[in-house]
N, CA, C and O atoms as CSV, one atom per row, in Angstrom:
chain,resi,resn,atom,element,x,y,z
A,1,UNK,N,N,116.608,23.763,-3.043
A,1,UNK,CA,C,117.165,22.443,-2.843
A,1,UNK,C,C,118.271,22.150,-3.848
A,1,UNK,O,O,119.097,21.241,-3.758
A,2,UNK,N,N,118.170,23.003,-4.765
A,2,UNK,CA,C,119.590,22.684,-6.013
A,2,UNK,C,C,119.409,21.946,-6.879
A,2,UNK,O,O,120.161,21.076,-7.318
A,3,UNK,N,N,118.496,22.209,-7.160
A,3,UNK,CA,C,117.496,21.197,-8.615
A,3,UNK,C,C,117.870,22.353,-9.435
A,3,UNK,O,O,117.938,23.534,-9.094
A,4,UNK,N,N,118.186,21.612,-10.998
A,4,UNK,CA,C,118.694,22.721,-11.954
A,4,UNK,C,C,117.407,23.388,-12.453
A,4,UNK,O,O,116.408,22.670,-12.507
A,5,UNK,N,N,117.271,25.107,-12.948
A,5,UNK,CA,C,116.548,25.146,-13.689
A,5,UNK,C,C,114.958,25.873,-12.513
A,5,UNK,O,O,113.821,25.898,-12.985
A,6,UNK,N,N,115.229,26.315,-11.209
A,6,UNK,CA,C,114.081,26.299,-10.433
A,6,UNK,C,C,112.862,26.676,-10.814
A,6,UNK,O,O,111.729,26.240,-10.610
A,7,UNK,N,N,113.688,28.317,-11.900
A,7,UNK,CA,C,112.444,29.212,-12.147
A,7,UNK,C,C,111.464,28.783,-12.978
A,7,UNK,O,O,110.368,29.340,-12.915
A,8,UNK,N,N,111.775,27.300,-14.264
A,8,UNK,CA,C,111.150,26.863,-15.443
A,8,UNK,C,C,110.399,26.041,-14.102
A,8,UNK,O,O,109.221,26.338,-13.907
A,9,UNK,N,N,110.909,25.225,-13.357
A,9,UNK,CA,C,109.744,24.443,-12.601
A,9,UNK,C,C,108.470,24.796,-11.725
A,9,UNK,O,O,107.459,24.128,-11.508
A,10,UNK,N,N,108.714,25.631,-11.437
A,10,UNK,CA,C,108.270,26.796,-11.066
A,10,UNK,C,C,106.829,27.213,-11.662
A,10,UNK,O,O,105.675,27.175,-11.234
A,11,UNK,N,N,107.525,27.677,-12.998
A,11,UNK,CA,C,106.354,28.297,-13.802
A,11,UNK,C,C,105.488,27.275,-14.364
A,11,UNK,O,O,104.387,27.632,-14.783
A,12,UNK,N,N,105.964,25.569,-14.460
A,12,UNK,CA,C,105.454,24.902,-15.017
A,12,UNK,C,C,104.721,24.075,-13.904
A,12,UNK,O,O,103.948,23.171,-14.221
A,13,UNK,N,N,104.990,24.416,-12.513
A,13,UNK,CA,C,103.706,24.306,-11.077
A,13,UNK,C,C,102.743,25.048,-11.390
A,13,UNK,O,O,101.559,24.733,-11.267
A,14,UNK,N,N,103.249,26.320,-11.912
A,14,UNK,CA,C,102.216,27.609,-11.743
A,14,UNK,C,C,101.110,27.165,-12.711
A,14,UNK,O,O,99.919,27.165,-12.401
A,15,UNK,N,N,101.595,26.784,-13.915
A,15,UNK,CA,C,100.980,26.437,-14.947
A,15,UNK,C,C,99.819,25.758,-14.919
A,15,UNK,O,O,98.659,26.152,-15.033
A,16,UNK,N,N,100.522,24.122,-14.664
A,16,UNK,CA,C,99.471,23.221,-14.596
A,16,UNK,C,C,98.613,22.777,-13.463
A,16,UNK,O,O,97.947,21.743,-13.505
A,17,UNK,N,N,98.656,23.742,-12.260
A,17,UNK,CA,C,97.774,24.065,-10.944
A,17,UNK,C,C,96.687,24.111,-11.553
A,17,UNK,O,O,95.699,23.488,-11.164
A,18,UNK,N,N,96.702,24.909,-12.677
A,18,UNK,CA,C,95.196,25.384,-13.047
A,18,UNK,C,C,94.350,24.284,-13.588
A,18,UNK,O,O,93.132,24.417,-13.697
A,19,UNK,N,N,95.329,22.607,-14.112
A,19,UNK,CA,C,94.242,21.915,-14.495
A,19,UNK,C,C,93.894,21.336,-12.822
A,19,UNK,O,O,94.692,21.041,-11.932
A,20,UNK,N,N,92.582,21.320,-12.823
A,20,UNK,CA,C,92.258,20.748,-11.464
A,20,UNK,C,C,92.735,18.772,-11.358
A,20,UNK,O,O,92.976,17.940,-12.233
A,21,UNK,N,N,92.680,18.694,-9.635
A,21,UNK,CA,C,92.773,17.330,-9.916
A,21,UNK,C,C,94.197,16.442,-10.012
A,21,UNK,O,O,94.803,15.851,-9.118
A,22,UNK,N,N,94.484,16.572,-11.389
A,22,UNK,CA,C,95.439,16.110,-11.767
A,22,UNK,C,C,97.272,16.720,-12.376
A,22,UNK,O,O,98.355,16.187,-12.617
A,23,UNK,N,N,96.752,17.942,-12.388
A,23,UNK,CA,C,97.596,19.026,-12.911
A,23,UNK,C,C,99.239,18.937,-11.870
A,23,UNK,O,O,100.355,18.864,-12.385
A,24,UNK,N,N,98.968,18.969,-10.391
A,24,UNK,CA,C,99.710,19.064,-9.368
A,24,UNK,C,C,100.434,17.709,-9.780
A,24,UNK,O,O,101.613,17.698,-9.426
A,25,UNK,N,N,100.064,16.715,-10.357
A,25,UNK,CA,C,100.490,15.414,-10.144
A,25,UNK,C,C,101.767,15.596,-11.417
A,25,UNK,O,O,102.984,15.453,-11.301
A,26,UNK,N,N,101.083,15.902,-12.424
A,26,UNK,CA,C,101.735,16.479,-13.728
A,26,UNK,C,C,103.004,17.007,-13.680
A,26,UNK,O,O,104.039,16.641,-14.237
A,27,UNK,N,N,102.741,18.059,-12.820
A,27,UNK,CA,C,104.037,18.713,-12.676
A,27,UNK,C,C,104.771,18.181,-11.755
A,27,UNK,O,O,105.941,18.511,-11.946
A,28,UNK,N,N,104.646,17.480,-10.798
A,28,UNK,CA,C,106.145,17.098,-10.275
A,28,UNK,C,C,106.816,15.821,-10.793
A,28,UNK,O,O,107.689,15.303,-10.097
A,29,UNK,N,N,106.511,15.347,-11.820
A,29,UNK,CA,C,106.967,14.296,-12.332
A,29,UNK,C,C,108.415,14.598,-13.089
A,29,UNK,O,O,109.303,13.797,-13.383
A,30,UNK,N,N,108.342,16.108,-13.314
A,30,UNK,CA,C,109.357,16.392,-14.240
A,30,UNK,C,C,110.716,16.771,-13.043
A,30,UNK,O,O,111.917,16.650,-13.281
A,31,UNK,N,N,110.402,17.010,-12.394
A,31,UNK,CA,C,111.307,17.602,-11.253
A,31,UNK,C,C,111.658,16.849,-10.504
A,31,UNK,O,O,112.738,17.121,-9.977
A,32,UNK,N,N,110.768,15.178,-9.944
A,32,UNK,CA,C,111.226,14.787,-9.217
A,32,UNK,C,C,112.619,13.946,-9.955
A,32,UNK,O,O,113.765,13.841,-9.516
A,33,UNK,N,N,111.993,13.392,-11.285
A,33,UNK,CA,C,112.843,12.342,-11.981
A,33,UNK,C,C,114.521,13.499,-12.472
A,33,UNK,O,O,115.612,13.128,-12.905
A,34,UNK,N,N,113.996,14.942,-12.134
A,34,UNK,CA,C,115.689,15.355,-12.284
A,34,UNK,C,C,116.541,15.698,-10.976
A,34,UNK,O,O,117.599,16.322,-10.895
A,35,UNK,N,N,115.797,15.130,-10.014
A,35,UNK,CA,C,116.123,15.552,-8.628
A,35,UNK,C,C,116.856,14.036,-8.640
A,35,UNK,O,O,117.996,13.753,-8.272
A,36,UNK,N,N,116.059,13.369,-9.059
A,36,UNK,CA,C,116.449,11.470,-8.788
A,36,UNK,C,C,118.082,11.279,-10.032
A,36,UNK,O,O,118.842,10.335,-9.817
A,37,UNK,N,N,118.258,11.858,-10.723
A,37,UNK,CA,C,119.062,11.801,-11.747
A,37,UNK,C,C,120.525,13.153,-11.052
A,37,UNK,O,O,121.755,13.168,-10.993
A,38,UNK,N,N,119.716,13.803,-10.782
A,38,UNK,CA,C,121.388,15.324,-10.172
A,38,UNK,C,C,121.509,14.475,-9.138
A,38,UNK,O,O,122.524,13.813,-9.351
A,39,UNK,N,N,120.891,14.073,-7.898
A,39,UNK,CA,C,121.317,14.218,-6.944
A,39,UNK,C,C,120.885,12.525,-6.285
A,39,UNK,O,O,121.248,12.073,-5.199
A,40,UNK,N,N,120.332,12.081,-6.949
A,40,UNK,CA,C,120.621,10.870,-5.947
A,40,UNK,C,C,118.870,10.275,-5.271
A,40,UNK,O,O,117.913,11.048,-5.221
A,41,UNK,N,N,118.814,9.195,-4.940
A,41,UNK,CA,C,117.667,8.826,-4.062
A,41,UNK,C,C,117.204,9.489,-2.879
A,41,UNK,O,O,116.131,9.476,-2.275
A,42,UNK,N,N,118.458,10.155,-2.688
A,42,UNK,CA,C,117.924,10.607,-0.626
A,42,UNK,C,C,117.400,12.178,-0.894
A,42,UNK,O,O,116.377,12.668,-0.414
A,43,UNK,N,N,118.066,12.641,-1.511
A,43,UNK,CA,C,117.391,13.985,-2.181
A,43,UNK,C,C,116.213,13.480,-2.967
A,43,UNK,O,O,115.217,13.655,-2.264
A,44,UNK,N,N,115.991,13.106,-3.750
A,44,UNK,CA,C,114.809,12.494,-4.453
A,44,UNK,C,C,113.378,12.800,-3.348
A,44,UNK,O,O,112.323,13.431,-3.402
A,45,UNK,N,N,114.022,12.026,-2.480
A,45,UNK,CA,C,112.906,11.530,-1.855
A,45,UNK,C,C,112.847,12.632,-0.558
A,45,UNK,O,O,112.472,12.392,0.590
A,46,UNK,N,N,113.208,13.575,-0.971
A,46,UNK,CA,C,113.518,15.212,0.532
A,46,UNK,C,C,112.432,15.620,-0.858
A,46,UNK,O,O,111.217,15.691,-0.678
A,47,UNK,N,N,113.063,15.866,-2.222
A,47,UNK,CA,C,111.923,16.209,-2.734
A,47,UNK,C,C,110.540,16.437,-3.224
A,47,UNK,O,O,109.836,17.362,-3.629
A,48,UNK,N,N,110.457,14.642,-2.906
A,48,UNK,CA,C,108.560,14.106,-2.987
A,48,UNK,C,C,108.553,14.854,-1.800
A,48,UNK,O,O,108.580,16.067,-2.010
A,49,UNK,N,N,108.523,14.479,-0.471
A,49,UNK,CA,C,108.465,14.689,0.710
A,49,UNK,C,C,107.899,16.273,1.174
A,49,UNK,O,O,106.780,16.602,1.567
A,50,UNK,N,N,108.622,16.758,1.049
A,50,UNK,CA,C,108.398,18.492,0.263
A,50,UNK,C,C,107.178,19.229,-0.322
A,50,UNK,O,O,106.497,20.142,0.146
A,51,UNK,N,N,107.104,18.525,-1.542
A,51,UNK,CA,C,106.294,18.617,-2.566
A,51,UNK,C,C,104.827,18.377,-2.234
A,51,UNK,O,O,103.920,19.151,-2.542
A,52,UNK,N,N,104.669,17.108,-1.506
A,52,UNK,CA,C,103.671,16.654,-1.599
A,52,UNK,C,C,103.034,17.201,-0.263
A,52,UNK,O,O,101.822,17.190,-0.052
A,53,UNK,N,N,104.086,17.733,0.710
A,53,UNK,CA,C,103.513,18.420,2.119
A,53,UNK,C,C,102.930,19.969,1.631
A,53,UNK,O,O,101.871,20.489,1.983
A,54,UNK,N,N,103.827,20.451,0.837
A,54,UNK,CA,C,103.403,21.709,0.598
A,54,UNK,C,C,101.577,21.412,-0.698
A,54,UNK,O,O,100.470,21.951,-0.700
A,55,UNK,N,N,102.125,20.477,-1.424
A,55,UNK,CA,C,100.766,20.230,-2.234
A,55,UNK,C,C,99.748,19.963,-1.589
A,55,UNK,O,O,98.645,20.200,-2.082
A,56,UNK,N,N,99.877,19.409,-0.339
A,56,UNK,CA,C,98.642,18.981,0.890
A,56,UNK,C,C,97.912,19.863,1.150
A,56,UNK,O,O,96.703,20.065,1.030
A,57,UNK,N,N,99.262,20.717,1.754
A,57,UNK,CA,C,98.549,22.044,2.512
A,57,UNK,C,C,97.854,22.937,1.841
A,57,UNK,O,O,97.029,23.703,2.338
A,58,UNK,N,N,98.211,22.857,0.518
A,58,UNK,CA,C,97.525,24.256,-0.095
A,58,UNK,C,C,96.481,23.747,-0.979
A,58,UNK,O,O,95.473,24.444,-1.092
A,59,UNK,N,N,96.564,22.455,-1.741
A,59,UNK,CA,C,95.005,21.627,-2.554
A,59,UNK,C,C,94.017,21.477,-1.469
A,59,UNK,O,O,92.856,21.846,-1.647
A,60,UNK,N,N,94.541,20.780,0.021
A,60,UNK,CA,C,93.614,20.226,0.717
A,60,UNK,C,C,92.658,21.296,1.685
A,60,UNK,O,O,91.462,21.176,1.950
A,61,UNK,N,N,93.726,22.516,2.167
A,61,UNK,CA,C,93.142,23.283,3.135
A,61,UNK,C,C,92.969,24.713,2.267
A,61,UNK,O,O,91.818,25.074,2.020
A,62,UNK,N,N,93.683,25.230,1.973
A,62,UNK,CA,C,93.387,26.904,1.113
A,62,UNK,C,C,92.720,26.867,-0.173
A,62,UNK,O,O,91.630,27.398,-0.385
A,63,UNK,N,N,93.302,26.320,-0.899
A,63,UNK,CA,C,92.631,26.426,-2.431
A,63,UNK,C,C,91.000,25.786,-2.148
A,63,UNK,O,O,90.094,26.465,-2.630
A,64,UNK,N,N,90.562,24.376,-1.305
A,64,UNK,CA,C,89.159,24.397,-1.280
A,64,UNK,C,C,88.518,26.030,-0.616
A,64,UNK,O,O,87.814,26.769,-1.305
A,65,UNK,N,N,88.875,26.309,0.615
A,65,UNK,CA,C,88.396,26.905,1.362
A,65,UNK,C,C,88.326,28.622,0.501
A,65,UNK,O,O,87.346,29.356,0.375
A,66,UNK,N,N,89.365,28.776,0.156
A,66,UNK,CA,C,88.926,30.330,-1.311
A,66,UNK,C,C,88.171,29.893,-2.135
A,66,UNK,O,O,87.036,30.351,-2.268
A,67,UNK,N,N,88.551,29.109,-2.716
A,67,UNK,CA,C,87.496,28.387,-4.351
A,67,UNK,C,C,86.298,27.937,-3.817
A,67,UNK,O,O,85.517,27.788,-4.758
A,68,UNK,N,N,85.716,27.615,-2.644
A,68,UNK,CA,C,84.708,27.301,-1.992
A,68,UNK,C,C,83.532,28.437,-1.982
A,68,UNK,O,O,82.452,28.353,-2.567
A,69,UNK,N,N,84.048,29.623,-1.099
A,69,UNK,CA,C,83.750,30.612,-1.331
A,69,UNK,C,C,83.727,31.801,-2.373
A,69,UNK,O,O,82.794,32.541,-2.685
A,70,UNK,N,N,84.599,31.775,-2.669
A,70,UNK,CA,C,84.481,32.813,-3.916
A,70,UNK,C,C,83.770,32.530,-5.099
A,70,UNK,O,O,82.957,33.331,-5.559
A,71,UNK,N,N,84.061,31.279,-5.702
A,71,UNK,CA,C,83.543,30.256,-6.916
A,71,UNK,C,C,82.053,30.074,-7.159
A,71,UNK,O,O,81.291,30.283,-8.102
A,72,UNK,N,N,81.923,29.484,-5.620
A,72,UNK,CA,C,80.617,28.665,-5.652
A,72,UNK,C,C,80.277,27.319,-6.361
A,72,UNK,O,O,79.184,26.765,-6.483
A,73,UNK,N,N,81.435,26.971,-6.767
A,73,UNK,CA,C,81.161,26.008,-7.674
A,73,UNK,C,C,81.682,24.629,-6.631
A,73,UNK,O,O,82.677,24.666,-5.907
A,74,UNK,N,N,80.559,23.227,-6.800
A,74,UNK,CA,C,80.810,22.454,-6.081
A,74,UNK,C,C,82.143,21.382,-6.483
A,74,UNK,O,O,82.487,21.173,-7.646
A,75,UNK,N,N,82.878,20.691,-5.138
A,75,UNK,CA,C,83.735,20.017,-6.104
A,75,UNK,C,C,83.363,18.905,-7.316
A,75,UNK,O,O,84.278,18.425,-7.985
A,76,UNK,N,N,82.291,18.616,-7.498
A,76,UNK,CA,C,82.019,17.518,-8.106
A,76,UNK,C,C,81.539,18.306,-9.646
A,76,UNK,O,O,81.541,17.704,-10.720
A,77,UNK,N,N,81.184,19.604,-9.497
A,77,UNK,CA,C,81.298,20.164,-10.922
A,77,UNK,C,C,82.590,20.523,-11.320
A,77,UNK,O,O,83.008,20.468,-12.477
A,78,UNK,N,N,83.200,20.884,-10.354
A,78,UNK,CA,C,84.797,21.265,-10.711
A,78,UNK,C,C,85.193,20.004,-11.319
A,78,UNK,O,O,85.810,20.380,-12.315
A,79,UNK,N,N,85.206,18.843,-11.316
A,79,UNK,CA,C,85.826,17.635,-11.700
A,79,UNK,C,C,85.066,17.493,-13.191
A,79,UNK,O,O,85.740,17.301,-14.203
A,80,UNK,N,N,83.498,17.611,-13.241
A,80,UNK,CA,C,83.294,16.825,-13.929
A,80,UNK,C,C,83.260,18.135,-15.345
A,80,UNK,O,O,82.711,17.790,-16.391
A,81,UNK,N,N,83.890,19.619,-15.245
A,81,UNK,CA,C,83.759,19.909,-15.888
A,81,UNK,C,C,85.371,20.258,-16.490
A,81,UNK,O,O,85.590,21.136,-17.324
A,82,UNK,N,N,86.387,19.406,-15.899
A,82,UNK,CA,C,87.662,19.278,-16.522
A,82,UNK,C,C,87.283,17.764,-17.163
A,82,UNK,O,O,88.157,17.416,-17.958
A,83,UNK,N,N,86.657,17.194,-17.077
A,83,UNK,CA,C,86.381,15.963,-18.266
A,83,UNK,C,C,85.711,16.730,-18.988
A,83,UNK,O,O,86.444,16.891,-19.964
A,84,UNK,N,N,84.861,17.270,-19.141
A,84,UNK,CA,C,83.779,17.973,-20.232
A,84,UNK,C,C,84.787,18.766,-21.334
A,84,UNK,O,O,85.069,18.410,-22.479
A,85,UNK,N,N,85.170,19.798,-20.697
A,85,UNK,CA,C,86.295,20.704,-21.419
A,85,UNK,C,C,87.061,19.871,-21.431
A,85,UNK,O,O,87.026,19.484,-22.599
A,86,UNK,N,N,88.100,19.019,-20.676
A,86,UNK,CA,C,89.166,18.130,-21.517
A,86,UNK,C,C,88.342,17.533,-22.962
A,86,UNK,O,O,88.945,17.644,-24.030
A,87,UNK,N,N,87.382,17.097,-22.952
A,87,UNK,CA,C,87.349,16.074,-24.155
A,87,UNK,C,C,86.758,17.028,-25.224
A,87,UNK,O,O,87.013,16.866,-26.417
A,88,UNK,N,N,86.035,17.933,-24.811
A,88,UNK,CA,C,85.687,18.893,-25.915
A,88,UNK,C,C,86.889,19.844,-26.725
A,88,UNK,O,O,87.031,20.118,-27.916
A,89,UNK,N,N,87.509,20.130,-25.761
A,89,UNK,CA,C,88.585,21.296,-25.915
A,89,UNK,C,C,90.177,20.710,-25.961
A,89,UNK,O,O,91.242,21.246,-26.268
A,90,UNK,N,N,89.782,19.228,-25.467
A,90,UNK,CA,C,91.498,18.886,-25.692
A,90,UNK,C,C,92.265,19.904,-24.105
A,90,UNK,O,O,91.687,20.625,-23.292
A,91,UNK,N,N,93.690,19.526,-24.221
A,91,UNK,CA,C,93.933,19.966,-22.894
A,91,UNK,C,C,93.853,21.703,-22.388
A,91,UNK,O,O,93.927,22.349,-21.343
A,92,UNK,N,N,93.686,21.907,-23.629
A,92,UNK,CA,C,93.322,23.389,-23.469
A,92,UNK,C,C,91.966,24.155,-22.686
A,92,UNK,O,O,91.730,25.210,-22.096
A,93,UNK,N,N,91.231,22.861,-23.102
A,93,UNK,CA,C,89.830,22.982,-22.075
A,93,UNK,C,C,89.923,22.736,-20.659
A,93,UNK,O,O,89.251,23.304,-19.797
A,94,UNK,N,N,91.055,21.596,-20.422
A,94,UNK,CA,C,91.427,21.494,-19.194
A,94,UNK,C,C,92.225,22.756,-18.128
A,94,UNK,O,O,92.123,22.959,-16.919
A,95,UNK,N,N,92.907,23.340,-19.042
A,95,UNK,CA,C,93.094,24.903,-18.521
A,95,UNK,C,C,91.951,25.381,-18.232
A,95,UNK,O,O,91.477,25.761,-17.162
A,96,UNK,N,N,91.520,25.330,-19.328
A,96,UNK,CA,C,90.222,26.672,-19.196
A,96,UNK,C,C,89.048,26.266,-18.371
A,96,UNK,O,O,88.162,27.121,-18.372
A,97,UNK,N,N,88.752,25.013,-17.542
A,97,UNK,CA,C,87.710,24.581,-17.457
A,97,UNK,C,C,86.702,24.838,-16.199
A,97,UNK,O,O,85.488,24.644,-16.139
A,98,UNK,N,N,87.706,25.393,-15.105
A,98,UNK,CA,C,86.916,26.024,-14.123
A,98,UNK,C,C,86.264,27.506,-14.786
A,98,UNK,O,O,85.080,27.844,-14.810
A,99,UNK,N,N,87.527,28.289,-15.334
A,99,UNK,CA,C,86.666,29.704,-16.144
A,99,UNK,C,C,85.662,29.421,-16.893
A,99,UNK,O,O,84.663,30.078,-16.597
A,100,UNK,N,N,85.524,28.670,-17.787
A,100,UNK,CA,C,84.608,28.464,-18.502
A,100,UNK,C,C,83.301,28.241,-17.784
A,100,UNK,O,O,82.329,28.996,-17.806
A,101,UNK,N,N,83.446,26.823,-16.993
A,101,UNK,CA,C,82.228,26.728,-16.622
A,101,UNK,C,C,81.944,27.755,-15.322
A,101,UNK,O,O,80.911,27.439,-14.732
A,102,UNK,N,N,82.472,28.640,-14.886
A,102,UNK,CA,C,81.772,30.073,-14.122
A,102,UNK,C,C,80.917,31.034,-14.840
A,102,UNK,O,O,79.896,31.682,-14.612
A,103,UNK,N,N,81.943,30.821,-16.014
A,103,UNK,CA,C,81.267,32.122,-16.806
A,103,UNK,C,C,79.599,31.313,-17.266
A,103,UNK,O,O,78.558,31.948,-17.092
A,104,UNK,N,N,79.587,30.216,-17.710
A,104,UNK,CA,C,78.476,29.670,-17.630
A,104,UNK,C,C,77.448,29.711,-16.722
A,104,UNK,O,O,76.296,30.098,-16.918
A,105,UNK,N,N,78.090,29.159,-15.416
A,105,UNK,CA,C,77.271,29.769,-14.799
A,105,UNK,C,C,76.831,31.114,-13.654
A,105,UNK,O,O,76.188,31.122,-12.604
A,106,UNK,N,N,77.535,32.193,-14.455
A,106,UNK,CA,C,77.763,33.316,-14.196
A,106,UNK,C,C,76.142,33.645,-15.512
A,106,UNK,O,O,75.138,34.308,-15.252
A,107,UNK,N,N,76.449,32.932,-16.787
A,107,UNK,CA,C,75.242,33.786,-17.689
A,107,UNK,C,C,73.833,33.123,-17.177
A,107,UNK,O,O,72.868,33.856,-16.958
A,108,UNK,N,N,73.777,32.073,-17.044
A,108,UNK,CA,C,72.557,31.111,-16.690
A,108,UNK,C,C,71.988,31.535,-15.358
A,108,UNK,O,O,70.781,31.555,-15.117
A,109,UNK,N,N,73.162,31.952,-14.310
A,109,UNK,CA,C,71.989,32.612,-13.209
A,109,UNK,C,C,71.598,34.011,-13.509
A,109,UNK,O,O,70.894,34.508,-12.629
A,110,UNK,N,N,71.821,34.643,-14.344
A,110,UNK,CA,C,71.025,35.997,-14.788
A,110,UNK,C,C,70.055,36.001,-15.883
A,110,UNK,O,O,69.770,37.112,-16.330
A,111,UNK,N,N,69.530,35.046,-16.370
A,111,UNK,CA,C,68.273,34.284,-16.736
A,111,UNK,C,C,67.506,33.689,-15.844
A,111,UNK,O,O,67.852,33.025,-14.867
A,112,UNK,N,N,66.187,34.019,-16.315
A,112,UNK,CA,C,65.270,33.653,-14.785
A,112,UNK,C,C,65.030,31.911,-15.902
A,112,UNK,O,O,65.057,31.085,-14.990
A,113,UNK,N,N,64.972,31.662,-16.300
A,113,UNK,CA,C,64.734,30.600,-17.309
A,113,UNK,C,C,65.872,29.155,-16.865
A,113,UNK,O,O,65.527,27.975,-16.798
A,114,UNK,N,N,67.045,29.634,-16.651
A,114,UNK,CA,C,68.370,28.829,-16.401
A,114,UNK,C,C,68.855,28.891,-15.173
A,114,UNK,O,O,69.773,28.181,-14.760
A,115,UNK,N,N,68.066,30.025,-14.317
A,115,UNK,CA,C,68.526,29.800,-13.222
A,115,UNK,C,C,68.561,28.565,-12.354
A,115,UNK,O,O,69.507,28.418,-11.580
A,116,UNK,N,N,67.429,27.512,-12.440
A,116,UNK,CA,C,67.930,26.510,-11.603
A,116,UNK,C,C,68.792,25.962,-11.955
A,116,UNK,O,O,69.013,25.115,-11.089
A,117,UNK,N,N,69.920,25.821,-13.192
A,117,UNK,CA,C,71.045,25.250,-13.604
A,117,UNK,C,C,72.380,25.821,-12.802
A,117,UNK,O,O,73.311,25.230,-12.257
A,118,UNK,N,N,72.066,27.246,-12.969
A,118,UNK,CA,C,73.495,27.561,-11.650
A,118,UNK,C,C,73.420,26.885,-10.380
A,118,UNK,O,O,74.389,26.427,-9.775
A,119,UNK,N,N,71.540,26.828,-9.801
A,119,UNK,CA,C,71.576,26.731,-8.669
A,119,UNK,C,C,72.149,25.173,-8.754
A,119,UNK,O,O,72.687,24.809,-7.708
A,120,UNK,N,N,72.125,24.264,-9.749
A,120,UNK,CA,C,72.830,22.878,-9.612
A,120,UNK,C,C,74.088,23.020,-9.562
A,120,UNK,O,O,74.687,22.325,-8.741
A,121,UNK,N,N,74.727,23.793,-10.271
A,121,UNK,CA,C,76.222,24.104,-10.217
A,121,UNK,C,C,76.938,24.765,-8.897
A,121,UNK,O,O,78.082,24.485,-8.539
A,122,UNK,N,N,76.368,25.370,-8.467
A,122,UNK,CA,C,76.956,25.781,-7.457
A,122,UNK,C,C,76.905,24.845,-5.567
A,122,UNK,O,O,76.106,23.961,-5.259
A,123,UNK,N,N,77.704,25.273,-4.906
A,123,UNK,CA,C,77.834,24.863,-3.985
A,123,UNK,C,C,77.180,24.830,-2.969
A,123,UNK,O,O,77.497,23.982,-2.135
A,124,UNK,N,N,76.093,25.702,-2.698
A,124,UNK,CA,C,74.989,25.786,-1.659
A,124,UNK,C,C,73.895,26.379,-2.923
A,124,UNK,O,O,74.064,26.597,-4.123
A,125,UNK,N,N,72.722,26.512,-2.011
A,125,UNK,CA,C,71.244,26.782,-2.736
A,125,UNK,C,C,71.054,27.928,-2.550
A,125,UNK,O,O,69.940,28.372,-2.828
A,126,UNK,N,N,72.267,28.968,-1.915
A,126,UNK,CA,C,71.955,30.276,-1.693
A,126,UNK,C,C,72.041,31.623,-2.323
A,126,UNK,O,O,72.473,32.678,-1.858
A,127,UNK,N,N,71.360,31.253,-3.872
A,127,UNK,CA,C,71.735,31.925,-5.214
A,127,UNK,C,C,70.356,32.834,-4.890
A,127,UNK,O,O,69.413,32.280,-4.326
A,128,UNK,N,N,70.266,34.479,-5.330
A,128,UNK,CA,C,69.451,35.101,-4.893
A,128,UNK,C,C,68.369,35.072,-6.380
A,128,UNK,O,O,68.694,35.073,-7.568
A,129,UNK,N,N,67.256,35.051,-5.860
A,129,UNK,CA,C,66.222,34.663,-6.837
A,129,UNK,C,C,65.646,36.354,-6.649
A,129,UNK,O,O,65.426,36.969,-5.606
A,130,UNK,N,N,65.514,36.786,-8.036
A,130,UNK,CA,C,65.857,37.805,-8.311
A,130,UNK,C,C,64.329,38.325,-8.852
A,130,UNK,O,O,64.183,39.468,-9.286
């Protein structure tokens, strides 16, 4: 579209995708307000337009439907464990906060002791009891 700079915006989508939630929102703030400044309102607004169709399609329909399956992790732990790691870890936890809490409960279901804690974390009850 002729926004200066594509490849830094780019990497800084790529970036903050990973905080869940809110991350997508993050990053187009920087791009739209230089889209609104190079080029004007009508481009501006080709750019929300854009942005937010392509952000639809891929938060609302692909990223649940892989992270659904592969993860196991429900959305409501996904959320509540970017507050957990945000406030523990600062925004760095917010990166890290889906890995983290997998690997968590990646160790807790291979304990017969903690296993019902994955089975809360995860997305269905179909964790194999071992």
């Amino acid at each position: 579209m002729g926004i200066d700079f594509p490849l830094l915006w780019g990497l800084v989508v790529f970036l903050l995708n990973f905080v869940p939630n809110i991350g997508s929102i993050l990053a187009a703030v920087p791009v739209i307000l230089l889209a609104l400044v190079q080029f004007g309102f009508v481009a501006d607004a080709e750019v929300i337009i854009l942005y937010l169709l392509v952000n639809n399609i891929l938060g609302n329909f692909l990223e649940p439907k892989l992270m659904g399956r592969n993860l196991g992790l429900s959305t409501l732990v996904v959320f509540l464990s970017l507050v957990f790691w945000g406030w523990l870890l600062g925004p760095v936890g917010m990166f890290l906060s889906v890995p983290l809490t997998m690997t968590l409960k990646i160790i807790m279901d291979n304990n017969d002791n903690t296993r019902w804690i994955a089975i809360l974390l995860s997305n269905n009850a179909e964790i194999e009891q071992a």
